[in-house]
C-alpha positions as MATLAB code, in Angstrom:
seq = 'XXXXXXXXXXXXXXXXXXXXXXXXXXXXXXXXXXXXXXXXXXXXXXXXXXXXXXXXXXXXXXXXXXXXXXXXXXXXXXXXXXXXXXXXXXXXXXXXXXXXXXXXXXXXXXXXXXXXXXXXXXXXXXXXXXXXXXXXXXXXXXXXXXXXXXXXXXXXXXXXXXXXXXXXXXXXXXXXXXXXXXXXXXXXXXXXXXXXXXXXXXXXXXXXXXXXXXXXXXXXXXXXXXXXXXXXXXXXXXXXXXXXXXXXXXXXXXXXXXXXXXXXXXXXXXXXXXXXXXXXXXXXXXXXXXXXXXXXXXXXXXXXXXXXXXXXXXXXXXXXXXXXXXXXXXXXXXXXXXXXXXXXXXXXXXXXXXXXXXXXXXXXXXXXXXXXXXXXXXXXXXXXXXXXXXXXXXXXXXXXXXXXXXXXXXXX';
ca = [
     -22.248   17.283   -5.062;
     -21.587   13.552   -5.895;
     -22.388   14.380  -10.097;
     -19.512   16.895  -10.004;
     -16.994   14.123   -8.792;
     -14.085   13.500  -11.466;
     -13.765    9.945   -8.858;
     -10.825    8.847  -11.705;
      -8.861   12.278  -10.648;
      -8.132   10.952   -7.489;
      -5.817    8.783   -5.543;
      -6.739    6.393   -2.648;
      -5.644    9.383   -0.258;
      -7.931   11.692   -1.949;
     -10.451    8.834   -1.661;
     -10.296    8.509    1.991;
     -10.507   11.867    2.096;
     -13.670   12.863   -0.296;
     -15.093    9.631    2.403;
     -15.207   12.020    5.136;
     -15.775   15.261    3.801;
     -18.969   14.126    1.139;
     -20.068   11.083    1.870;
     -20.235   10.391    5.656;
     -22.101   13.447    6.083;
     -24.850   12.118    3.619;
     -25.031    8.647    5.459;
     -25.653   10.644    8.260;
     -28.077   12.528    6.430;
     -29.599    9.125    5.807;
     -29.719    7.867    9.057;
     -26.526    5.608    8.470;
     -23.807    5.545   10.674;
     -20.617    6.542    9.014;
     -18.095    4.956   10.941;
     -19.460    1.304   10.032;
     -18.839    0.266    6.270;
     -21.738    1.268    3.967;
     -22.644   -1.419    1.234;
     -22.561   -0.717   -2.295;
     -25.930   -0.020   -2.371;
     -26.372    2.316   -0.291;
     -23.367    4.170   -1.680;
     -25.304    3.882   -5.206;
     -28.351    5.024   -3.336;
     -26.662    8.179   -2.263;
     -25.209    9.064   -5.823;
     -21.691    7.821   -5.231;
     -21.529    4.261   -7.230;
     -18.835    6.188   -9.646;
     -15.833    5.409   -6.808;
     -16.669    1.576   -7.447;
     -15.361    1.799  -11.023;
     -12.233    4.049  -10.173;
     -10.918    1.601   -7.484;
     -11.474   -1.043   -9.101;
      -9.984    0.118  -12.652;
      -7.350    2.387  -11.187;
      -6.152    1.466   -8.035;
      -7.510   -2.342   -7.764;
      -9.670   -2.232   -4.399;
     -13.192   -3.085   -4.349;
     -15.380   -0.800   -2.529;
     -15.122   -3.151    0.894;
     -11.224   -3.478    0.730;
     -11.245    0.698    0.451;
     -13.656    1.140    3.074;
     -12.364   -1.590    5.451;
      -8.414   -1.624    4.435;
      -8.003    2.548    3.471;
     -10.806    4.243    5.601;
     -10.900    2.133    8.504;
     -14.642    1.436    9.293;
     -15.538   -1.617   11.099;
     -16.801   -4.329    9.181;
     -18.750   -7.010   10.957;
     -19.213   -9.166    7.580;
     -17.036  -12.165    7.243;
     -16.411  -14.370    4.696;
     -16.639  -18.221    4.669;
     -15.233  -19.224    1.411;
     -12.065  -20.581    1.471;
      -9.505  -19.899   -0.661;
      -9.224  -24.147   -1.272;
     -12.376  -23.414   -2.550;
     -11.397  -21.145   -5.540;
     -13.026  -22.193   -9.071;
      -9.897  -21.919  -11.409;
     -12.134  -22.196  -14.207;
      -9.108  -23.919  -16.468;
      -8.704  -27.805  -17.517;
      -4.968  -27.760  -15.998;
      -4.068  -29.263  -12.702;
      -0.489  -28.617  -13.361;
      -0.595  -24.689  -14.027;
      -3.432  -24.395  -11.250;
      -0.648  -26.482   -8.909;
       2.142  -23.538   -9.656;
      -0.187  -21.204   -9.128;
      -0.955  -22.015   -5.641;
       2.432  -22.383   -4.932;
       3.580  -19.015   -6.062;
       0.185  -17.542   -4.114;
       1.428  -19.902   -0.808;
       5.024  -18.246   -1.141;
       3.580  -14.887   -1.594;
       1.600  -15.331    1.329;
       4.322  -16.829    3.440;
       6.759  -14.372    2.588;
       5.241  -11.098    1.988;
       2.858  -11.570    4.565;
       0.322  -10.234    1.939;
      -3.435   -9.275    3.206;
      -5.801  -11.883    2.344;
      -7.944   -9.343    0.089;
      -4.627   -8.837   -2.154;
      -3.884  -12.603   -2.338;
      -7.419  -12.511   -3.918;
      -7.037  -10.145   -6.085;
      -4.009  -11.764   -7.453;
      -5.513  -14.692   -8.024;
      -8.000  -13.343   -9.899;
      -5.570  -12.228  -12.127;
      -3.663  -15.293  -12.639;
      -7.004  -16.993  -13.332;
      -8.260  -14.322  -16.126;
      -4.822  -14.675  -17.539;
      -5.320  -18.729  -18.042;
      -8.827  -18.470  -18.867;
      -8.277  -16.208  -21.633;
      -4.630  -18.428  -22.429;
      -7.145  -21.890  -22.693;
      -9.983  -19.731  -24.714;
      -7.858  -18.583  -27.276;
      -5.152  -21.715  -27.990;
      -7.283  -24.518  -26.535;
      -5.158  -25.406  -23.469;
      -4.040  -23.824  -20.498;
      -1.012  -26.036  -19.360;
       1.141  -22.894  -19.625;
       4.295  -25.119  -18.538;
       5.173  -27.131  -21.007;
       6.436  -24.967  -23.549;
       8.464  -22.983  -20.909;
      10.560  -25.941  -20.397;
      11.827  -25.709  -23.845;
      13.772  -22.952  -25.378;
      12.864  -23.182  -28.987;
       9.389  -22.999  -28.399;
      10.494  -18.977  -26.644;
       9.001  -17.497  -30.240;
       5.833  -19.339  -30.511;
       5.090  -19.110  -26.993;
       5.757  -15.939  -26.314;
       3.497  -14.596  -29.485;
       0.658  -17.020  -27.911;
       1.345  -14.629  -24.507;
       1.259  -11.366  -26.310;
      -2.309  -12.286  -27.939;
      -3.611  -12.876  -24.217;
      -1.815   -9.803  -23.251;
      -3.993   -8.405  -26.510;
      -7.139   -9.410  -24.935;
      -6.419   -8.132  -21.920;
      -5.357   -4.467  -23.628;
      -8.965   -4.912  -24.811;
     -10.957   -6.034  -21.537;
      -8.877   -3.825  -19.267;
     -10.160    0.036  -19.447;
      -6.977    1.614  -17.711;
      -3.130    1.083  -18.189;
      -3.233    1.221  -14.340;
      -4.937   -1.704  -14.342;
      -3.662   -3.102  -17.209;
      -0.158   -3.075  -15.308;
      -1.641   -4.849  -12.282;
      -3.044   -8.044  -14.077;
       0.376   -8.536  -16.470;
       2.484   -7.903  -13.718;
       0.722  -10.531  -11.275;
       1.408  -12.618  -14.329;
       5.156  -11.781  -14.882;
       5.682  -12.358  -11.052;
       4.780  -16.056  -11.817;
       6.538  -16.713  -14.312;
       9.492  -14.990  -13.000;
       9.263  -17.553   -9.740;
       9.101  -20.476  -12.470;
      12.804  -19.180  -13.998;
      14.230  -18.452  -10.614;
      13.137  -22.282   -9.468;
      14.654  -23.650  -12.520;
      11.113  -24.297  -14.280;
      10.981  -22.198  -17.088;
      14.095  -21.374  -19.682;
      12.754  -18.164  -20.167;
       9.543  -15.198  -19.327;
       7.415  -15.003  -22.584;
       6.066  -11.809  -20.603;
       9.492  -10.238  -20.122;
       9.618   -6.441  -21.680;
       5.437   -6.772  -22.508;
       4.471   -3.231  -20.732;
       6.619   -1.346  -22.674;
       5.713   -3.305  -25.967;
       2.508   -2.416  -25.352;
       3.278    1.491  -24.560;
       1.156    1.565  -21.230;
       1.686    4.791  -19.027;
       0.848    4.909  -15.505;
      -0.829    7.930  -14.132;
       1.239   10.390  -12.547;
      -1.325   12.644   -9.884;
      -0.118   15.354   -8.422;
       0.782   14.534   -5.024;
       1.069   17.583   -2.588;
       3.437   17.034    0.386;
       4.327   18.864    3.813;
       7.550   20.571    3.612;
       9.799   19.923    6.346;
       9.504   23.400    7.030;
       5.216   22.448    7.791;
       6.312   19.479    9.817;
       8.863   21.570   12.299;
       5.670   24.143   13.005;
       3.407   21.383   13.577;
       6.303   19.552   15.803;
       6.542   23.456   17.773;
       2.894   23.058   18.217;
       2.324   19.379   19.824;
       2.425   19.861   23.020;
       1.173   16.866   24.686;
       2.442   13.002   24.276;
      -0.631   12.087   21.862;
      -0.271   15.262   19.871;
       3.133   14.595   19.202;
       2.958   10.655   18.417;
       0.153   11.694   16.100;
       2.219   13.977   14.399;
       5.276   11.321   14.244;
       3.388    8.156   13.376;
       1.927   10.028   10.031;
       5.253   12.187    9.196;
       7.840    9.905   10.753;
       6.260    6.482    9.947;
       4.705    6.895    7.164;
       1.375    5.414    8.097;
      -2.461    6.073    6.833;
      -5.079    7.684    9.201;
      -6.460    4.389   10.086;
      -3.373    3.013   10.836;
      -2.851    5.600   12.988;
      -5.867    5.005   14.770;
      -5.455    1.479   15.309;
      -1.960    1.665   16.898;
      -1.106   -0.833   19.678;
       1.639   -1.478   21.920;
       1.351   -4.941   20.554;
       2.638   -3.748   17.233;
       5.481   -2.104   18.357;
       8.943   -5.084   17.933;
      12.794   -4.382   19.228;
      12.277   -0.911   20.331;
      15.071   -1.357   22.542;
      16.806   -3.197   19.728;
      19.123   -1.920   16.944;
      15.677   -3.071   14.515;
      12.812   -1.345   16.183;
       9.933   -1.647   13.626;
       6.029   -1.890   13.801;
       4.249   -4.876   12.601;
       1.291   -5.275   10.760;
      -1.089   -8.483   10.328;
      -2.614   -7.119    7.149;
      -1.802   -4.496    4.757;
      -2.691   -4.523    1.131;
      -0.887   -1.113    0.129;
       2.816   -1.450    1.793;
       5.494   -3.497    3.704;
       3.848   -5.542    6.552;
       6.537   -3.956    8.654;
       7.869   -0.224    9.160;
      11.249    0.328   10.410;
      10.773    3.177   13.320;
      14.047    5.039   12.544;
      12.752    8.316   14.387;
      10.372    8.751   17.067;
      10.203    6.764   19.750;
      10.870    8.815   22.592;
       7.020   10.046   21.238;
       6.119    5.958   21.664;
       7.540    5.586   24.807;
       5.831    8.812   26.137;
       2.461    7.999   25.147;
       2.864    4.724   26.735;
       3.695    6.062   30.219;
       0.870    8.511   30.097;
      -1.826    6.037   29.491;
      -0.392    3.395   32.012;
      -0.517    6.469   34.078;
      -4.349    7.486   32.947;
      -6.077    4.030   32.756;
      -6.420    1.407   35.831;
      -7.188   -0.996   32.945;
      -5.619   -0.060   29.364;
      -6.214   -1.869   26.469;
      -3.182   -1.325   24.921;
      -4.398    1.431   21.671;
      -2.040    4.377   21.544;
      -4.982    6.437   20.851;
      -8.012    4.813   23.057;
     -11.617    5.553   23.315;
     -13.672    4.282   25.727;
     -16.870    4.889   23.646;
     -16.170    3.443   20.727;
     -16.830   -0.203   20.402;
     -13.249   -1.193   18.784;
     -11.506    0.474   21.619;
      -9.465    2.988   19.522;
     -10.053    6.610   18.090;
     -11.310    6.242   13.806;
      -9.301    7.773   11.263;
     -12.088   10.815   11.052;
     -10.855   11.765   14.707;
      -7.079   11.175   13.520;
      -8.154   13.799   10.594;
      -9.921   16.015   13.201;
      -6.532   15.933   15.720;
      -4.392   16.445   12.484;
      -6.274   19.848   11.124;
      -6.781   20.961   14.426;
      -2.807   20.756   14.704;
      -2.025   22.324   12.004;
      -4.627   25.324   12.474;
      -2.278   26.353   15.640;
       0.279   26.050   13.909;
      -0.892   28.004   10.828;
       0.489   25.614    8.062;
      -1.097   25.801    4.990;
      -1.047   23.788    1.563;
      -2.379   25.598   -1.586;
      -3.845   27.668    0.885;
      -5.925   25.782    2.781;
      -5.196   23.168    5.837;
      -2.998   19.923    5.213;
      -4.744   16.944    5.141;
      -3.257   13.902    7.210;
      -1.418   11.801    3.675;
       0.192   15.009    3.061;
       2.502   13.958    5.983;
       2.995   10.512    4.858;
       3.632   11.682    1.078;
       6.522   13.781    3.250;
       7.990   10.635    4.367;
       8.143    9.695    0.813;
       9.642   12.599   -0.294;
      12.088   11.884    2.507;
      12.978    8.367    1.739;
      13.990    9.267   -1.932;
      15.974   11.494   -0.398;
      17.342    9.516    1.684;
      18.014    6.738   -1.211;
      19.700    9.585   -3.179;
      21.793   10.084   -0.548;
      23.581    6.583   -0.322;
      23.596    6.249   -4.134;
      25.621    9.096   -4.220;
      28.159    7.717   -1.363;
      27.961    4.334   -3.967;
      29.169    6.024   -6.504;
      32.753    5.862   -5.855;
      32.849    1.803   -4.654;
      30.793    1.940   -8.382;
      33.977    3.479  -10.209;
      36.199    1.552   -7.990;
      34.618   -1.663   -8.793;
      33.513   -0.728  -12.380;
      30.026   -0.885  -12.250;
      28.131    1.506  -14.637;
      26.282    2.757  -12.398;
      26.030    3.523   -8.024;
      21.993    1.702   -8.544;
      23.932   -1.405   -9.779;
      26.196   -1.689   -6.605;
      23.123   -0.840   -4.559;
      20.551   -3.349   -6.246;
      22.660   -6.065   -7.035;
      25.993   -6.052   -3.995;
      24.322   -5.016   -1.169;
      22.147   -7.449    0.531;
      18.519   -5.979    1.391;
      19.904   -5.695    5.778;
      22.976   -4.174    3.948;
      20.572   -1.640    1.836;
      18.027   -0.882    5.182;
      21.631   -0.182    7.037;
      22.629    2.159    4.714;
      19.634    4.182    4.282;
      19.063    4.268    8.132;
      21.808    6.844    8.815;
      20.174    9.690    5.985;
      16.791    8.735    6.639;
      17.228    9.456   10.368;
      19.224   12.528   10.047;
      16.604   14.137    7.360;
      13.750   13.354    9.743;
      15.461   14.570   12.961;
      16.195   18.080   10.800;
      12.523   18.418   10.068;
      11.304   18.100   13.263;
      14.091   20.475   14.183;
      16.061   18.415   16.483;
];
């Protein structure tokens, strides 16, 4: 089956999924256990080193951040190399400086995962490599401190940019590296060290398109049968954590009380200490009567929990993997006879719902903007919204519709 695999057809949900269904029954085939990351190898061994070149040149994930980050599988490997240690490969201490700067504030602030700090740093080091190769320097701050040099600097940008067109084989990816790029400059004009972003306006100069896939969601009508149907405490916190929350299989899996901050605040959110794709926290504006459940039942069921929503006392990480979250999930939505395209929903059809519902949701207040917009004069509600509102002001207003569409779907 792995020749007939279009890998670049599919997103990182797809991925996950096309894991389970095709490849960790061949590792078993093989002896391998699927539930403990596979190396590159062996995936190449098996006929499946195509998904290397689609994460990598579409969704920017090496095969051990998918397996590890998206899948879940335990990973026992752990690397020494610091990243003080990073060759910059570039003559200037100055631009190699602001570059760990803007990575430290990224870090600090984002809480970013330590595999996407990496991968941004790549980028920022490509960018300067290719900068020094082609105009025989790669102090990149000098002329951004002067604004007639805005033309000639700027051109010397766009002919990196035009190397990078070249080296990069998707606009997906293509967007990744420049916008790394743009972020640091952008910090430089913010801080008052640049006059100006010789990157500003480059993706659409260049005419790059980002992939649009197909994304198939649970209606709300699917999520109020498969609310009917979950009967017991961990049925139903499954069912909220991936429709209400918004999280991945493996996040699901993992869940700890440890995560869980304010829930008897007006900010209850979950916390997480990495997470490449997403926020590092998730508001939990629906749902916790489900937490608070599950909690009692297993303080109830154990003498001695260990704290995982969804424990197992056979597996060695203490938790349920994101295969038994899948297994939970169809089984759910078999009683409740929900069907997709005619066949079963996968789990990220529930958390592209909670998309669907948060742009609802955003609609929603935009519209209510629109008359402190006409009132104020503003061209547009997305104005008031992006550039009056403070982001507590913004979360605050989008609690109220983001709530109230939830609660609907899960017919309460």
């Amino acid at each position: 089956m792995s020749e007939t695999i279009n890998w670049s057809h599919h997103d990182l949900d797809d991925l996950e999924d096309l894991y389970w269904d095709e490849i960790a029954p061949a590792l078993r085939r093989d002896g391998c256990d699927p539930h403990t990351r596979p190396s590159y190898k062996t995936l190449a061994d098996l006929g499946y080193s195509g998904i290397s070149y689609t994460l990598r040149e579409h969704h920017d994930f090496t095969v051990k951040e998918f397996l590890t980050d998206v899948v879940g599988l335990d990973d026992s490997t752990v690397s020494s190399k610091s990243p003080d240690d990073y060759a910059w490969q570039i003559s200037s201490t100055e631009t190699i400086d602001e570059f760990e700067a803007y990575l430290r504030a990224l870090d600090r602030r984002r809480k970013l995962a330590d595999s996407t700090l990496a991968s941004k740093r790549t980028h920022l080091a490509t960018y300067a490599q290719i900068y020094e190769d082609l105009h025989e320097t790669s102090n990149l701050l000098t002329p951004l401190s002067n604004p007639t040099e805005q033309a000639a600097e700027t051109e010397r940008a766009y002919q990196v940019v035009e190397v990078l067109d070249d080296k990069l084989a998707t606009d997906g990816t293509k967007f990744t590296y420049v916008g790394t790029v743009q972020g640091w400059y952008d910090r430089l004009d913010r801080h008052g060290a640049a006059a100006y972003n010789p990157l500003d306006g480059v993706t659409t100069d260049f005419g790059w398109e980002r992939a649009e896939p197909d994304n198939k969601a649970l209606a709300p009508s699917d999520v109020r049968a498969l609310n009917n149907e979950a009967d017991t405490p961990a049925d139903r916190l499954l069912l909220v954590a991936l429709a209400a929350w918004g999280l991945r299989s493996g996040e699901v899996a993992r869940l700890h009380v440890n995560q869980f901050v304010g829930v008897d605040s007006d900010d209850p959110h979950l916390e997480f200490e990495e997470r490449k794709n997403g926020p590092s926290t998730v508001s939990l504006l629906y749902g916790l009567d489900a937490y608070r459940e599950r909690q009692l039942e297993l303080v109830d069921d154990y003498d001695e929990w260990n704290g995982y929503l969804f424990p197992s006392t056979q597996a060695e990480t203490g938790h349920i993997d994101s295969d038994t979250v899948r297994n939970r999930f169809h089984r759910l939505a078999e009683q409740a006879d929900v069907r997709v395209d005619g066949g079963l929903p996968k789990p990220h059809m529930a958390r592209r719902f909670w998309y669907s519902q948060y742009q609802d949701a955003l609609a929603d207040v935009l519209d209510r903007l629109d008359i402190i917009a006409d009132e104020q004069g503003s061209s547009s509600a997305d104005v008031v919204h992006q550039n009056y509102l403070s982001e507590e002001k913004r979360r605050e207003a989008r609690r109220p519709a983001m709530k109230e569409l939830l609660a609907d779907a899960f017919g309460e």
